[in-house]
Steps between C-alpha positions, in 0.01 A plus 500: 500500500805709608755360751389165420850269505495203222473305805179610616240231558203583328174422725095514485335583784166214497241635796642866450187613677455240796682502841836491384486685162579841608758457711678244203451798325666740765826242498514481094485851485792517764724256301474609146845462494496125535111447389244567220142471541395431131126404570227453810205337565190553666179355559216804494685780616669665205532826621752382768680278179470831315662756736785229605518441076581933465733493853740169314483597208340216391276486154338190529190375760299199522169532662274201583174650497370595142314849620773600689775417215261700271482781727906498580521487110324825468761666786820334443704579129673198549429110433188333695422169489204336609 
């Protein structure tokens, strides 16, 4: 990721689609500088995780629910776990 400092914390978003999710999302993509998101999590709703995944930078996912993490698998070129 570019202007990443060797300092940067790297972080995984877990609940990337719940209340708070987007608006973690909103502050890591603010702070790149400092921060890495290098994975998120959600439950059902992996075209939130996947959209956040493309806006980070991120090329892994974890997605609870099988059907979803098959359909997110089909949409996203990087990693998905289920």
């Amino acid at each position: 990721m570019s202007g990443l400092h060797a300092g940067a914390q790297r972080v995984v978003v877990l609940g990337c689609s719940g209340s708070i999710g987007p608006q973690a999302a909103d502050v890591l993509e603010g702070s790149r500088d400092r921060m890495q998101c290098v994975g998120l999590a959600a439950g059902r709703d992996w075209r939130t995780a996947v959209e956040q995944a493309r806006r980070l930078g991120v090329d892994r996912i974890a997605i609870a629910d099988r059907d979803a993490a098959r359909e997110a698998s089909e949409a996203f070129s990087g990693t998905v776990l289920a």
